[in-house]
Backbone as CSV, one residue per row, in Angstrom:
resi,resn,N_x,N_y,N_z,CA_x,CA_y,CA_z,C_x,C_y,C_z
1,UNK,142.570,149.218,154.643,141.386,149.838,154.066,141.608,151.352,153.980
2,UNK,141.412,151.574,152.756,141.247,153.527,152.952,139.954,154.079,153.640
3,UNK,140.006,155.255,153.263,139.230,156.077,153.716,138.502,156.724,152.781
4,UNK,137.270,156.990,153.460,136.318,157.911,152.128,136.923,159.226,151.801
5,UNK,137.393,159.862,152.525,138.196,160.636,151.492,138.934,160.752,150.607
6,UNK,139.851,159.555,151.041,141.254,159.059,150.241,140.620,158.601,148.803
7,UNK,139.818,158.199,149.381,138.426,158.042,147.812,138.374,158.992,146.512
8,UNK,137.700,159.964,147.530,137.194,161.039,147.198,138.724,161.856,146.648
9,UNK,139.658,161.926,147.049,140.716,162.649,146.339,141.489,161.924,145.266
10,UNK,141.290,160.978,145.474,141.551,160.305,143.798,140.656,160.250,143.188
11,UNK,139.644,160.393,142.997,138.679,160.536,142.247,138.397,162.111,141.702
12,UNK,139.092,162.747,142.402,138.810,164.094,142.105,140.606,164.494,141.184
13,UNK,141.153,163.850,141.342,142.598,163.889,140.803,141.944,163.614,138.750
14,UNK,141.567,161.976,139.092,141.034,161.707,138.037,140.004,163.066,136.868
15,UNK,139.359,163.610,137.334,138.901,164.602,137.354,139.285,165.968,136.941
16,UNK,140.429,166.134,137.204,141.131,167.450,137.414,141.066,168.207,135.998
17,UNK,140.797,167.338,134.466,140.557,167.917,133.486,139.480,168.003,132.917
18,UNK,138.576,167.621,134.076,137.207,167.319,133.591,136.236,168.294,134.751
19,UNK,136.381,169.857,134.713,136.326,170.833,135.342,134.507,170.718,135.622
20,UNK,133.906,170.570,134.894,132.161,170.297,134.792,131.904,169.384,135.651
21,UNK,132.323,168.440,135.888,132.242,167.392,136.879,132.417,167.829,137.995
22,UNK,131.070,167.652,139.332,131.775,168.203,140.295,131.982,166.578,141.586
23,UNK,133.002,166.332,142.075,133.079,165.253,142.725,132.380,164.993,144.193
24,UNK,131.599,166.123,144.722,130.877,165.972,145.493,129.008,165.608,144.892
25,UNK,129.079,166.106,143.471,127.409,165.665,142.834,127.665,163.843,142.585
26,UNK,129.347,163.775,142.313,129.219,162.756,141.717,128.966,161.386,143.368
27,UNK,129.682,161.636,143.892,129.139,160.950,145.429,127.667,160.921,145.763
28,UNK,127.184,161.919,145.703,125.951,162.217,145.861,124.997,161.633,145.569
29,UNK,124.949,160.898,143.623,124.379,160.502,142.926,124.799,159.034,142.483
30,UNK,125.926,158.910,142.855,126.405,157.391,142.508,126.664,156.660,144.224
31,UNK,125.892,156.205,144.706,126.138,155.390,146.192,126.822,154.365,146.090
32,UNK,127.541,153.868,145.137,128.464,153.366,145.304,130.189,153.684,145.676
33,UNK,130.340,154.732,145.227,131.514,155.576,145.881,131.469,155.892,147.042
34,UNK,130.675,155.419,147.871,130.179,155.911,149.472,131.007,155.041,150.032
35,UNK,131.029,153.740,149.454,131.109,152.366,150.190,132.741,151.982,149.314
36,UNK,132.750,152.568,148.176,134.531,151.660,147.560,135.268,151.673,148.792
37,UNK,136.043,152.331,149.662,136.747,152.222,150.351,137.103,151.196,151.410
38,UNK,135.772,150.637,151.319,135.927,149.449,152.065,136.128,148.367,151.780
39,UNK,136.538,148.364,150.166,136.725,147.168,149.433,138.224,147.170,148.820
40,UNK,138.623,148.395,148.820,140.051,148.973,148.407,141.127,148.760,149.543
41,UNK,141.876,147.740,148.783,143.178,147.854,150.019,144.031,149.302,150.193
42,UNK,144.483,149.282,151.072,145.343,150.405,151.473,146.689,151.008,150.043
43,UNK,146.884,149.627,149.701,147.852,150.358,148.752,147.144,150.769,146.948
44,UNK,146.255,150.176,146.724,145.047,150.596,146.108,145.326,151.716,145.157
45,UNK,145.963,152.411,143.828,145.056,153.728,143.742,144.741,153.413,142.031
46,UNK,143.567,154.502,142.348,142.642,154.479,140.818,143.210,154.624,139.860
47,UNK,142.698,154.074,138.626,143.015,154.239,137.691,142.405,154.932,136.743
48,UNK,140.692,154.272,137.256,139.645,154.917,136.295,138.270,154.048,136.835
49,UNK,137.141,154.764,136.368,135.876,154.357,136.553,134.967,154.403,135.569
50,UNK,133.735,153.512,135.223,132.850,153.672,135.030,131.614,153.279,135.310
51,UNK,130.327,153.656,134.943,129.019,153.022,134.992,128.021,152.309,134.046
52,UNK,127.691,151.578,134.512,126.859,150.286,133.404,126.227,149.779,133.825
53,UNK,125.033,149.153,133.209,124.462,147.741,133.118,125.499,146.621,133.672
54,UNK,125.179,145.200,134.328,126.212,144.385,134.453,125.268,143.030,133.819
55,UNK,125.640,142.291,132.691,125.733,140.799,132.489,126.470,140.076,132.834
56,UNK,126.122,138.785,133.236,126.957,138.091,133.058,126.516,136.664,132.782
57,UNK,127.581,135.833,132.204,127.033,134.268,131.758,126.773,133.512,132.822
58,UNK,127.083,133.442,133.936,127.186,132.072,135.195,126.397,132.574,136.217
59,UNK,126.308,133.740,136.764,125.641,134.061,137.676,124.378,135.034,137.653
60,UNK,123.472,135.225,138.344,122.682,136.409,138.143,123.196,137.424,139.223
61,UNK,123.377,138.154,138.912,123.349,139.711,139.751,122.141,140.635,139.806
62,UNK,121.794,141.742,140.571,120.607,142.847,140.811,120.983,143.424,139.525
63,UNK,119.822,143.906,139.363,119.453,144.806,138.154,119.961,146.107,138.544
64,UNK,120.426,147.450,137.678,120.827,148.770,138.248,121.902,149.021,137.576
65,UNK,122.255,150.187,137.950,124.109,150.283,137.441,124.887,149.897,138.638
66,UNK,126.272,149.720,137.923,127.105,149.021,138.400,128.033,150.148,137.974
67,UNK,129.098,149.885,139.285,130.293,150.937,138.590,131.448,150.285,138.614
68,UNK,132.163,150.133,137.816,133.425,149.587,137.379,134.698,150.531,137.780
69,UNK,135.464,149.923,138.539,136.817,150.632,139.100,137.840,149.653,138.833
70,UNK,138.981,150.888,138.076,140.385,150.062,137.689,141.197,150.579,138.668
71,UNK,141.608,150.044,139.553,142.923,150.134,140.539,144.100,149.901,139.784
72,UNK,145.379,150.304,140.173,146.543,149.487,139.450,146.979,147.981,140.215
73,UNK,145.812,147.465,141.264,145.707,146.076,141.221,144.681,144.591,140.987
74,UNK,143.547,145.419,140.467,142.189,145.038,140.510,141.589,145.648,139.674
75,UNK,140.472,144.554,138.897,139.426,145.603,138.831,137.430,145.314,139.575
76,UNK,137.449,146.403,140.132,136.263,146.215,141.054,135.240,146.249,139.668
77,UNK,133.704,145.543,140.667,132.616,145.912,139.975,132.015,146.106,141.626
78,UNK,130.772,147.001,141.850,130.084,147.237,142.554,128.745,148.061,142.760
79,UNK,128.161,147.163,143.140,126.224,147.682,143.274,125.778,147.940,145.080
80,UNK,125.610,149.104,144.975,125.052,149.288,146.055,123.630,150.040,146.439
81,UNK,122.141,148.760,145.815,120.821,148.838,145.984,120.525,149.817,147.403
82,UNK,119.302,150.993,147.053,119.112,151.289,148.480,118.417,150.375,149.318
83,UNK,117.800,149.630,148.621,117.313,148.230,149.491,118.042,147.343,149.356
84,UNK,118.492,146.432,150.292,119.525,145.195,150.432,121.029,145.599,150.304
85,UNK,121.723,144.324,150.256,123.252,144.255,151.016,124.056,145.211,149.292
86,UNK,125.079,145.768,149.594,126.403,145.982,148.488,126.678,144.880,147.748
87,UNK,127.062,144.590,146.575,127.261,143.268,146.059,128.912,143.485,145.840
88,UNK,130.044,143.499,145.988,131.334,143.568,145.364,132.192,142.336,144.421
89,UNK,132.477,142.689,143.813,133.000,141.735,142.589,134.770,142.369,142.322
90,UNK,135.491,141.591,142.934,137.206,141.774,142.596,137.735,141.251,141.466
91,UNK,138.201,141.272,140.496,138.683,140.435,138.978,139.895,141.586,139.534
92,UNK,140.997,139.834,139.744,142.233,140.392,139.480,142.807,140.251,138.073
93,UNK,143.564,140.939,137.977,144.555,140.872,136.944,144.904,139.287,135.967
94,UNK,145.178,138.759,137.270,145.739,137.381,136.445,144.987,136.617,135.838
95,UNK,143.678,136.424,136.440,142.690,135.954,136.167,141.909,136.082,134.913
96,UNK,142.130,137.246,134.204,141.586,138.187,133.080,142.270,137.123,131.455
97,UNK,141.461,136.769,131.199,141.764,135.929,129.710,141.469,137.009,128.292
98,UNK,140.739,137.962,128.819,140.595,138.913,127.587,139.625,139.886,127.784
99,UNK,140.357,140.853,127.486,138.862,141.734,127.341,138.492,142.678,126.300
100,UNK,137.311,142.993,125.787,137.103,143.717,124.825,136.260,144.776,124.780
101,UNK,136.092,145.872,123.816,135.376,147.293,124.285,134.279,147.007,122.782
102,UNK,133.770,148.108,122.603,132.586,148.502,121.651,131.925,149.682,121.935
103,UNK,132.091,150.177,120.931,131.167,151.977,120.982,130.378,151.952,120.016
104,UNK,129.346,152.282,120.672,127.921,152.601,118.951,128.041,153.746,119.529
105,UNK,126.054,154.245,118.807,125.761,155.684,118.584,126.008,156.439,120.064
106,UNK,125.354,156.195,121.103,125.035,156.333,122.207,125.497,155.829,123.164
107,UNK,125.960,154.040,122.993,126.704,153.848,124.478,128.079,153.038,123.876
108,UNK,128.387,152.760,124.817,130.167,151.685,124.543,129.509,150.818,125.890
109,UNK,130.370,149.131,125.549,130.526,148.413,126.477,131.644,147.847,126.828
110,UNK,131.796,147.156,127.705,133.253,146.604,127.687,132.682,144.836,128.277
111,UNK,133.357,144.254,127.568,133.475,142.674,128.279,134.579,142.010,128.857
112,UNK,134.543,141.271,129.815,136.002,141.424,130.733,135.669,139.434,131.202
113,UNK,136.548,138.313,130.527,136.501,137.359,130.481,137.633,136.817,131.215
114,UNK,136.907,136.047,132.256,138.191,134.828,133.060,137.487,133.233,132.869
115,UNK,138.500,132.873,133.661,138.116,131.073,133.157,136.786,131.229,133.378
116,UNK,135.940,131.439,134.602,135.127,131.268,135.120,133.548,131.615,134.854
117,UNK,133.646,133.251,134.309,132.877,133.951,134.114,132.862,135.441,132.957
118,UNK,132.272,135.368,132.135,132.146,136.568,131.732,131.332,137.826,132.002
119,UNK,131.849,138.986,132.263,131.347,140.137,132.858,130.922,141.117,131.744
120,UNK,130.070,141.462,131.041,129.806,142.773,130.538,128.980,143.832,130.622
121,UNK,129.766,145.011,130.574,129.138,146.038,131.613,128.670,146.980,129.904
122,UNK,127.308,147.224,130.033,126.617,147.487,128.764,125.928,148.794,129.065
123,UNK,125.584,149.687,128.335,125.010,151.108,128.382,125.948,151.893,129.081
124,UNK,126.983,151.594,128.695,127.892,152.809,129.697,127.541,154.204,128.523
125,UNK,127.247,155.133,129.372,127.249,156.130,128.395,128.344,157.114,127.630
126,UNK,128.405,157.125,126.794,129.326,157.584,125.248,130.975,158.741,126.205
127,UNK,130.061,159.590,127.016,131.221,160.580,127.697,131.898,159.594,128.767
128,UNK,130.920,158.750,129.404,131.610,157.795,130.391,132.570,156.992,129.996
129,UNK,132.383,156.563,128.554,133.546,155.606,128.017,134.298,155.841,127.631
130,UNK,133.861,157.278,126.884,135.480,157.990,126.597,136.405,158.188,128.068
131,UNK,136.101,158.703,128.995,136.584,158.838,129.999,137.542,157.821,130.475
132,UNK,137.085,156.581,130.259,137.443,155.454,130.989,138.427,155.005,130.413
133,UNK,137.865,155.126,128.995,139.127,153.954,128.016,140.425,154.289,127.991
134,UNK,140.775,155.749,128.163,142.104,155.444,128.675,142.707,154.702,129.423
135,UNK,142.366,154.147,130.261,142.709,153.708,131.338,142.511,152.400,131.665
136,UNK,141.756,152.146,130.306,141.921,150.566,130.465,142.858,150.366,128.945
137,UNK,143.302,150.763,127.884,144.426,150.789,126.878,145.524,149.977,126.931
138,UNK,145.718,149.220,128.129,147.320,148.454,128.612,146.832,147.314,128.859
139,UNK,145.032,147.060,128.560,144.657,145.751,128.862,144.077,145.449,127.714
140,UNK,143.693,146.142,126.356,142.880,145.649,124.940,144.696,145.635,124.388
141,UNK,144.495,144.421,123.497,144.979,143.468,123.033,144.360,143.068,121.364
């Protein structure tokens, strides 16, 4: 397991050209970065993040944003309500049958399909997705 810092400095790496962003507002305001570390194995490092809405076809999940993390072995989803438990969601790699993006006026989504379940993370907002989509580019197909 890492550490919240070890967190916090890849996330701030990620960052490093994105000078307006400050990575202590962004902790601050997203409570889910409080808690990744405990879901991140040790050899773990980021790739990229974002925030969304979460659908999905098979299961219900809490209402809220959700933040989406690409490791270079995983990709997380995670909600952490100030009332009730963290919810964490791991989609490995192999598992992944397809995934696809979409940008309108205002937001982009991404949908991320395994045998089992489809995930789409909806209202990500327009700077958030630009941000991200790099970094998911080695997985649209």
């Amino acid at each position: 397991m890492q550490t919240s810092d070890q967190i916090k400095s890849q996330i701030q790496t990620l960052l490093s050209k994105h000078p307006e962003i400050s990575v202590d507002v962004l902790f601050l305001y997203v409570p889910e970065f409080k808690i990744l570390h405990q879901f991140l194995n040790e050899d773990e490092t980021i790739q990229g993040y974002t925030i969304g809405l979460l659908e999905t076809k098979q299961q219900k999940h809490t209402a809220g944003k959700w933040l989406l993390v690409l490791t270079d072995k995983h990709f997380h989803l995670l909600r952490n309500p100030m009332l009730g438990n963290p919810t964490h969601i791991a989609i490995n790699f192999a598992d992944l049958k397809k995934i696809s993006t979409k940008l309108g006026w205002f937001f982009g989504q991404i949908q991320m399909e395994t045998e089992g379940e489809t995930f789409r993370l909806i209202q990500i907002g327009k700077k958030d997705y630009q941000f991200f989509l790099p970094s998911l580019q080695s997985f649209l197909k």
